[in-house]
C-alpha angles and dihedrals in degrees: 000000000000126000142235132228119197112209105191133154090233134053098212095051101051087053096052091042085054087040090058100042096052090054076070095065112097125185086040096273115124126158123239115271116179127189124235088171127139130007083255142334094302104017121097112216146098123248112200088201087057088050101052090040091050094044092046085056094055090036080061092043101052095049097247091304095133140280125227119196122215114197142186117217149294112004095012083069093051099050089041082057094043094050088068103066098042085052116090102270090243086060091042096052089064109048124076129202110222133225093207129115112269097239111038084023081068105039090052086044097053097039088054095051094045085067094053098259118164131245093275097043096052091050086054091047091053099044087053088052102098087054102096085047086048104051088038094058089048091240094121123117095031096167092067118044130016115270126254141232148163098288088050124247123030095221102058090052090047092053080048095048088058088039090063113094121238129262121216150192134174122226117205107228100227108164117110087238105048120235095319131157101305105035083035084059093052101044088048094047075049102063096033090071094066120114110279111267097034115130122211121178133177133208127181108227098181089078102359108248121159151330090237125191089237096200083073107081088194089066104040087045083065109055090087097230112187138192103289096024123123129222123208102215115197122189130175133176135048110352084359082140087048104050086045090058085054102053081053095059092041084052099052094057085054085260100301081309094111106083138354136189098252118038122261117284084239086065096058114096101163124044118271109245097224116093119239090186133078084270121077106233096014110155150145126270093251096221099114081220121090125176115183143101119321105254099196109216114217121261122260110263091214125065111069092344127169098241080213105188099010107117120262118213100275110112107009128150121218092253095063101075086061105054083036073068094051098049094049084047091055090040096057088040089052085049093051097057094052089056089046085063092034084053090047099053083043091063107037090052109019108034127267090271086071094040087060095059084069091045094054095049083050089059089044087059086052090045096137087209096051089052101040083061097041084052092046089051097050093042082052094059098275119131119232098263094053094043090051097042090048093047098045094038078058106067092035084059086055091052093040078062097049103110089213107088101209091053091046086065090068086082088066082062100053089045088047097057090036079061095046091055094043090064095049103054091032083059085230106151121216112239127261098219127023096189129229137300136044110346117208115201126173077234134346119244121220084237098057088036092059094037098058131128100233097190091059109033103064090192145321136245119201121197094212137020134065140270087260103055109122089252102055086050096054094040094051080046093063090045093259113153102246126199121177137193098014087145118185096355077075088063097103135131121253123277094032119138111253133181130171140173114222090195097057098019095240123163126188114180110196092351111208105246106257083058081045090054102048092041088052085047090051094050082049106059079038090055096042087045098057092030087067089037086059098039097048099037084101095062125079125272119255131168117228084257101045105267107153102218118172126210128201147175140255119230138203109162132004094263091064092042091058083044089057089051096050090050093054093265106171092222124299117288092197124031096189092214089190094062089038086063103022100121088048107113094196132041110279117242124248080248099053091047095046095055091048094045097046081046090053093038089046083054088058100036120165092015111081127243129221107220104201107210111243107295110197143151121064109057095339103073125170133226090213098049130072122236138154144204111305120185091230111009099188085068092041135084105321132147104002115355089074084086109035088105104039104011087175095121084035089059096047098054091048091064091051096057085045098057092048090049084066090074112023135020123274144171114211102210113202105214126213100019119176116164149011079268092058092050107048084047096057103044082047090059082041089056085040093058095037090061097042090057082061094263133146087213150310105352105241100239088063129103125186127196137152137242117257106208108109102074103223074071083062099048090049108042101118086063109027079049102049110122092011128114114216139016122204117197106223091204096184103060080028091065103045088040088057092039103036099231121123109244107243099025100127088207085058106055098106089059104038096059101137080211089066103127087238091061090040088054098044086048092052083044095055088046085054091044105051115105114258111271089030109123118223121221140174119212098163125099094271092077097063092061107087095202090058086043090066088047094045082054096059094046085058101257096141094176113069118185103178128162117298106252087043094064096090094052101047096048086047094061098041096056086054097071146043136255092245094046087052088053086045098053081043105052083043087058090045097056090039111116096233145338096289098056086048087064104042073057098057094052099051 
């Protein structure tokens, strides 16, 4: 008798589902159905590995008779595909996945085996099991006639569908990349939640680009939307006014781009010490430099490819462009799988940003436009690998034309998943060692980024792409030498020395000896540098002259405060609580914040950690807080004036940073103070949440202090700042808010430079002005540049928090000088005419 296997995002469905089938068995006789549902009792999720182990159980326990597997959706059909092919191939040649619905799918499948029907016959079963529903209902012989409903004939209520007028909206773009991969996924899972027979559609105004289907991901990737664009989003059917609230709401937080739980990849200057490959602690060498053998990647199969022994037309019967259809089908299923594990590793090692690059390609395979030409084509004579190449080379081509360039490098993404498929379908393994050495790649795929051996491969060269492709990001991240755009001077053959210097763009191929020697020599003193960086970021900071400085890390989830500590962090000098929560849809508890903020204090103990109250509006919105359009949001009710009508979620938060200041030591920052008012008010709601934990005032352990980044608060410090512990710099607001650019307005660039002389002097005038006993700190991104640090110093900032792979670094230079040549640099930046000359300063 053959058994059954339930794959079910939750547990406690996929019982009571079982529960309920073998109620059908009659005589006593039931087959075996197990259950490989949820990650755990209360966790919804599907584990591949479950799957196989559990199918591989029954396999043992029938005898070898057959499995079929009944799934739910979504994911549950891509681990029961991806058991397979972790089971042995014997095993895997008798078990079935079926298409039937998981309910009646299960009843008809019991039932037929109960009887003792074999493999094929209870597929079939259970694939027959929604027909009773179906000719009830009256929703049979659909081919034939239209289908009904309540309202009568389907066809009258599809002519006044299309007779109902759309409803629009329009969604300001407001990420500093556009709607590119990521923001451009969720925008499309979004849509395609909406009730069937619903119609969306987006135009980009701004420039006038489209109608788009905007269910295609292909197509909306392609409107170019930039940062101040704005997209006309119609939408018409059943919840068409809903889904367009929600794409509101999607839109206002810059389309889930305005915060995330790990730093950007861009961020990150030094390697991250987790592994992200099979090998714990595997990582690059760090030197953005690589000499070595050229290791030649192979070409992409896609772009302009000869198909080779795929079919051509002659010959075909009227049956093949069909099953052309199914074998591309299996083959993007097959893909698919492979980028949800590829999500998964992503995530567990990298952060979920860079997890997301996976799921959007994901989205990209399912893209209903991509698939409706690819369809066209092989129904037009094409075979399967052409069809797919044409249709895929396509939409490359569309993003190739985009004028923004970051956008531009999401070609490098389409072209990356049509390859995917094309070796799938074209069987072309992917090797299991590349060998060691320089690998040279037209462009380098997040995959295969994320999939290198970084002990063997010393760096890669890339004859095309940019330095902002997703798998340029991912491979600097691990510490991998990265070199992009050589073009021809990569055409070697392999074996050929190689060497190459990421920070000047330098490329010697076979370098005669005495160029070999000095490059080595120069890897070398790289490699010795950021050894003893490495070896001594644990120590305290001391100038050569004794000067105590402390650096410290910024944090925005627990994984990169761990990573601070790790990298010699002296605790974090700014939690950003709104990134900490920022996929949380409700206001976390006192409880749940608790828990997060000791965790992140205990990975710092017995260092202290600055919590940043919730800092939201402007472009750091929150799920679980209400806003509304502002004129000009970055002059609107941000930090803390967010609360100053209802402080409930303020409050909250409060206790939970007091009840963690009973056991470590933490610093409560107040953001986007402006005034005496602010203050008083703050430190009031402060008293208010102290008591409510049950105390009869501050814990000692606690700290408070306020951002300095609006400058009437500069101008008066001595005052604002008077009883308070601590001051932090926020540089970046500091800076737009001096100069009067928007951060992250690219038009705006030449205005918005934080080196500008009149930051640099409001920054040494804040370090003068500070009450005596204050301590005076830098959060901002200036900080994780260890060029600026030295500058910071000799302003008079003594508490550094930069990001978290930038630590060893920081601390190394700083040791290096001493307190007068820092006055000196700085006294050299505050006479320089602009920005410019600062940094030429900087670099000499």
């Amino acid at each position: 008798m053959i058994g059954v296997v339930v794959v079910s995002h939750s547990r406690a469905l996929a019982r009571a589902v079982r529960d309920l089938a073998l109620e059908m068995c009659t005589g006593g006789t039931s087959p075996v159905v197990e259950l490989a549902s949820g990650l755990d009792e209360g966790t919804t999720g599907t584990d591949a590995a479950l799957v196989a182990e559990v199918v591989a159980a029954v396999d043992i326990a029938t005898g070898g008779d057959g499995v079929l597997i009944l799934v739910d959706l979504g994911s549950a059909v891509l681990s029961a595909e991806m058991a397979l092919e972790l089971l042995d191939p014997g095993v895997a040649a008798r078990v079935r996945v079926s298409p039937a619905p998981l309910v009646e799918g299960l009843l008809a499948a019991v039932v037929a085996a109960g009887t003792g029907a074999d493999l094929d016959t209870c597929a079939l079963e259970a694939e027959r099991g929604l027909a009773a529903k179906v000719e009830h209902l009256g929703a049979g012989a659909r081919e034939d006639r239209p289908a009904r409903d309540s309202a009568g004939d389907a066809q009258e209520t599809a002519v006044a569908e299309d007779a109902r007028p759309w409803v629009s909206t329009e969604l300001a773009v407001v990420g500093e990349h556009g709607l590119h991969a990521r923001p451009a996924a969720r925008l499309v899972t979004l849509v395609g939640r909406a009730k069937p027979g619903t119609e969306v559609r987006l135009t980009n105004v701004t420039i006038g680009h489209g109608p788009v289907d905007a269910r295609s991901l292909s197509a909306v990737g392609t409107l170019g939307a930039r940062q101040g664009h704005v997209l006309l989003a119609q939408a018409r059917g059943a919840g068409a006014e809903q889904l367009l609230a929600d794409l509101e709401e999607l839109a206002a937080s810059a389309f889930g781009d305005h915060a995330g739980p790990v730093e950007p990849l861009s961020e990150l200057e030094l390697p991250v010490p987790a592994a992200v490959s099979s090998e714990p602690g595997v990582a690059g060498s760090g030197l953005d430099a690589a000499l070595g053998p050229a290791i030649i990647g192979e070409r992409p199969l896609s772009p302009g490819m000869d198909p080779g022994e795929d079919p051509g037309p002659e010959g075909r019967s009227p049956a093949e462009p069909e099953e052309r259809i199914r074998q591309l089908e299996r083959a993007i299923a097959q893909a698919t799988g492979r980028l949800a594990a590829l999500e998964e590793h992503a995530r567990r090692h990298l952060g979920y940003g860079e997890a997301e690059v996976f799921a959007a390609h994901a989205i990209l395979l399912r893209d209903p436009a991509l698939q409706a030409d690819v369809r066209a084509r092989i129904r037009a004579g094409a075979t399967a690998v052409t069809a797919w190449c044409g249709a895929v080379e396509m939409v490359a081509a569309r993003f190739d034309a985009l004028p923004d360039s970051y956008q531009r490098e999401r070609a490098q993404d389409v072209r990356s998943i049509g390859d995917r498929v094309v070796r799938i379908l074209l069987d072309h393994h992917e090797p299991e060692s590349l060998g060691e050495g320089v690998l040279v790649v037209d462009e380098l795929d997040p995959g295969l980024a994320i999939s290198l051996d970084a002990h063997s491969v010393k760096g890669v060269l890339t004859r095309r792409g940019g330095g902002l492709g997703h798998g340029v990001l991912i491979a600097r991240a691990r510490g991998v030498p990265v070199l992009t755009g050589v073009g021809s001077r990569a055409d070697v053959p392999p074996g050929t020395l190689l060497a190459f210097d990421a920070r000047s763009g330098r490329v010697d191929v076979d370098p005669p000896p005495e160029v070999q020697t000095a490059f080595e020599a120069m890897l070398e003193r790289r490699r010795k540098r950021r050894e003893r960086a490495l070896a001594d970021t644990h120590l305290p900071v001391t100038t050569r002259d004794g000067l105590r400085i402390t650096v410290k890390a910024n944090v925005s989830s627990l994984a990169v405060a761990r990573l601070g500590a790790g990298l010699g962090a002296e605790g974090s000098g700014l939690v950003r609580t709104e990134a900490v929560f920022a996929r949380s849809r409700t206001a976390p508890t006192v409880e749940q914040q608790q828990e997060v903020y000791g965790a992140i204090a205990a990975a710092y103990h017995p260092h202290p950690v600055t919590i940043r109250t919730w800092d939201v509006g402007g472009d750091k919105p929150l799920d679980f807080l209400p806003s509304w359009p502002e004129a000009n949001p970055f002059l609107g009710e941000r930090g803390i004036r967010a609360f100053r009508e209802d402080p409930t979620v303020l409050i909250d938060q409060l206790e939970a940073i007091c009840r963690v200041a009973q056991e470590h030591r933490v610093n409560v920052l107040f953001p986007m103070v402006s005034s005496l008012d602010d203050v008083d008010w703050a430190r009031e709601r402060l008293a208010e949440a102290a008591a409510r934990a049950g105390l009869p005032g501050l814990p000692d352990r606690l700290g408070v202090g306020l951002m300095v980044e609006v400058p009437a608060v500069a101008v008066r410090l001595g005052r604002l700042a008077q009883g308070l512990d601590f001051i932090s710099i926020g540089s970046n607001d500091l800076s737009q808010y001096t100069l009067a650019a928007e951060r992250g307005n690219p038009r705006l660039e030449r205005w918005s430079d934080p080196l500008d002389p009149a930051v640099l002097q409001l920054i040494r005038f804040i370090c003068e002005r500070a009450p005596e006993g204050v301590v005076v700190s830098l959060c901002g991104e200036m900080a994780a540049d260890p060029d600026v640090a030295r500058l910071l110093v000799g302003l008079g900032v003594r508490e550094l928090s930069s990001t978290a792979a930038a630590v060893p670094a920081v601390k190394a230079v700083l040791r290096e000088t001493s307190l007068e040549q820092l006055r000196e640099l700085a006294a050299g930046a505050l006479a320089a005419r602009d920005a410019g000359a600062v940094r030429e300063l900087l670099h000499q």
